[in-house]
N, C-alpha and C positions, 0 to 999 in steps of 0.2 A: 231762085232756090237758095238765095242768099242772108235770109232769115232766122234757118235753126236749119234744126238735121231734115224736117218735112215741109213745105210751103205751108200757106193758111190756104183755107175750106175756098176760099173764094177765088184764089188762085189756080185751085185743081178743079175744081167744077166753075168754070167763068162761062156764061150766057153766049161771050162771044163765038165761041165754037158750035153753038148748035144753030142747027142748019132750018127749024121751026116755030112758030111763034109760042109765049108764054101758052101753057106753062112747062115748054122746052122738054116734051116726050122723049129727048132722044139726047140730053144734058151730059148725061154720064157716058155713054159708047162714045161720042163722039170725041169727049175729055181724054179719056181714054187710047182712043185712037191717033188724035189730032191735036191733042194740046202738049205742047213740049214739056212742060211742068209736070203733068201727070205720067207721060210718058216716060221721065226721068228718074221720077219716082217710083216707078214699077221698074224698071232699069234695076237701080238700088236693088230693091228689096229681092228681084230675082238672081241679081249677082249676090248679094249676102248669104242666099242662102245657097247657091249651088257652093261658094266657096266653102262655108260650115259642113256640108252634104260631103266635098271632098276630104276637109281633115279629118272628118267621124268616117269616113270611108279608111283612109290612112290608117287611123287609129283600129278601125277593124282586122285591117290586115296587118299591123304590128303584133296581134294576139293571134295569128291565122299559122298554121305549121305547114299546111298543104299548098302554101301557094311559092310554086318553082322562080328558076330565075328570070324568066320572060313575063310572068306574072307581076313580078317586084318591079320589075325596070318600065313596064306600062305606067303603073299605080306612081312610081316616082316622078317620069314623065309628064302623070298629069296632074301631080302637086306642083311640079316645076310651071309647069301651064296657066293654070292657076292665079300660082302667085304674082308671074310677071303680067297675067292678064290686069288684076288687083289692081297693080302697081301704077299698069300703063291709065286704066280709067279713073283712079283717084290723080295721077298729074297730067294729064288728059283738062280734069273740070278745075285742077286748081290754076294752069294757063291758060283758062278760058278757051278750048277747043283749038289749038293750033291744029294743021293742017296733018302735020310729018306726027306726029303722038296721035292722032283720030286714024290716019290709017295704020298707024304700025298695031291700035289698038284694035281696028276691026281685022287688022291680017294675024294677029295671035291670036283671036275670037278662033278661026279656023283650024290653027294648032292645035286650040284645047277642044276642039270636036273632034278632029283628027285621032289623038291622043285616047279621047275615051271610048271612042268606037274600038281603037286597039288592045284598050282595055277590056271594055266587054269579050273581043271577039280571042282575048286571053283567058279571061274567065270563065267564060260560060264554053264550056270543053268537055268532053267526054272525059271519061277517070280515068283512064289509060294514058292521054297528054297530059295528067298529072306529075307531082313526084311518084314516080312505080312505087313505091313502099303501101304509099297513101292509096295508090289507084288498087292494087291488091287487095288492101282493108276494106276499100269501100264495093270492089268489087263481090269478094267473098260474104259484104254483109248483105248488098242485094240478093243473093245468092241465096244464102240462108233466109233472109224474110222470103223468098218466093217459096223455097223448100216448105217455109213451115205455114204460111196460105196455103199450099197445096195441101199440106195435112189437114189444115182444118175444115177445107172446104171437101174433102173426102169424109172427114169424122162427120161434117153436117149433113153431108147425101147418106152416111149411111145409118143416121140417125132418123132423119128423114123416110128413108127407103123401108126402115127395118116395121115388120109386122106387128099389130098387136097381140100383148103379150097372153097363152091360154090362161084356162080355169087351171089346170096343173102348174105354170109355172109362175103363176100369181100364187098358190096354195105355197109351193116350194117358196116365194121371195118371203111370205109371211112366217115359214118356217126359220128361213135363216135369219132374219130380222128378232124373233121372239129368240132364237138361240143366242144372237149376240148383243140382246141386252142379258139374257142373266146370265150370260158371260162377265157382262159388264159389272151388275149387280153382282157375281160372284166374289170376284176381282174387288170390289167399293169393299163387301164382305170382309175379304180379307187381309187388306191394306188396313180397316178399322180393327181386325184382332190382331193383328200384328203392331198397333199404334199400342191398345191397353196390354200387348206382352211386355212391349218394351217398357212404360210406365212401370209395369210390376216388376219387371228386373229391377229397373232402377229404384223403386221403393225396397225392395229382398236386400239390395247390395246396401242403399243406404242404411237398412236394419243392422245387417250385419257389420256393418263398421261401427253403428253405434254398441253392436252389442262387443264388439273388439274391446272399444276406446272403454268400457265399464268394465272388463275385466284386466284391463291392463291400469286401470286405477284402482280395483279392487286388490289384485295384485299388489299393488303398490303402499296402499294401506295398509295391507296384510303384515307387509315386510318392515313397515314403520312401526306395528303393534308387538310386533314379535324382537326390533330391536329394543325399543321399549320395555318390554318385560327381560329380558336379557340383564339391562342395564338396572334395573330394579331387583333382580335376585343376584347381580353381583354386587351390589350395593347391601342388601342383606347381610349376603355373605360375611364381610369384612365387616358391619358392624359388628356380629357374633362374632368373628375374630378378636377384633377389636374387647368385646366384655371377656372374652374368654381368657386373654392375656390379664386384664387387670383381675 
């Protein structure tokens, strides 16, 4: 296993180990089973991943609000477990299987089992061995989802249950159904004369300020004709003055 991170094809499926002639029906279980290399290899790969499986569990419970103090000190426990497992089977294969590191690594094996059995048997609790704040919330919210299945499965029996409807109260549904669309159509009615009132305000008022702004410049014109002549008969005036002296 001293080749790369995986042995070659021929090392993990080798002929040696099967127990039947070509063409070796039984190659793979046996590898599997009996071949230290493959064996090794499945080793790996099932320690890499239970180790990832812990710190995305970790990292779970970093985001988790509901989980008390006996909850946290499992989950600690068995990152600690873990790690020093890690530890012991990577220098384990890098001293080539000494005796005192193979067992000290199969007696933490049992720790970190230990450890996540007391982890589960933290976790997985009734809401009441919760934090009581949390267990309250989640209580109350069963509570209510069962409250409101009960309603609905009474709305459905009594929907269920309920008669068909007569010729009389078919006639009545058709009557209130015809009343409140030309309700409806009323209402459309009159939302549409009230849109063309408002336009015509506002065209009436726009009139009227134009008809403003034209008299307050006619005005205005007025007052500049009228100085104008003013200014021309006093002008007058004083020529005639003017001949009348000489």
């Amino acid at each position: 296993m001293g080749l790369g991170l995986t042995p070659p094809a021929a090392e993990l499926w080798n002929p040696f180990y099967s127990h039947t002639p070509e063409p070796h029906p039984d190659l793979y279980y046996r590898n599997m089973l009996e071949n230290p290399s493959t064996v090794q290899l499945q080793h790996r790969i099932l320690a890499t991943t239970s180790f990832f499986a812990v710190l995305a569990l970790y990292a779970y419970r970093r985001r988790q609000v509901h989980f008390n103090s006996q909850m946290r000190f499992a989950m600690n426990a068995v990152l600690a477990a873990v790690a020093v497992q890690v530890t012991l089977g990577i220098t384990t294969l890098l001293y080539l299987v000494p005796i005192p590191l193979a067992s000290a690594h199969q007696a933490n094996s049992l720790v970190l089992l230990s450890t996540c059995l007391v982890l589960c048997s933290r976790v997985f609790v009734k809401p009441n061995n919760l934090n009581p704040k949390i267990g309250k919330i989640l209580q109350q919210a069963h509570k209510n989802e069962a409250l409101q299945a009960a309603k609905e499965a009474a709305r459905v029996k009594l929907v269920s249950t309920k008669p068909p409807p007569t010729k009389k109260e078919l006639k009545l549904r058709a009557q209130c159904e015809a009343i409140r669309v030309e309700g409806e159509q009323r209402k459309a009615v009159a939302l549409k004369l009230a849109s063309i009132k408002k336009k015509a305000d506002a065209r009436k008022k726009a009139e009227d300020d134009r008809l403003r702004t034209l008299k307050k410049l006619n005005a205005k014109v007025e007052a500049i004709a009228k100085k104008k002549r003013e200014a021309q008969l006093a002008a007058n005036a004083a020529a005639k003055q003017k001949e009348a002296k000489k």
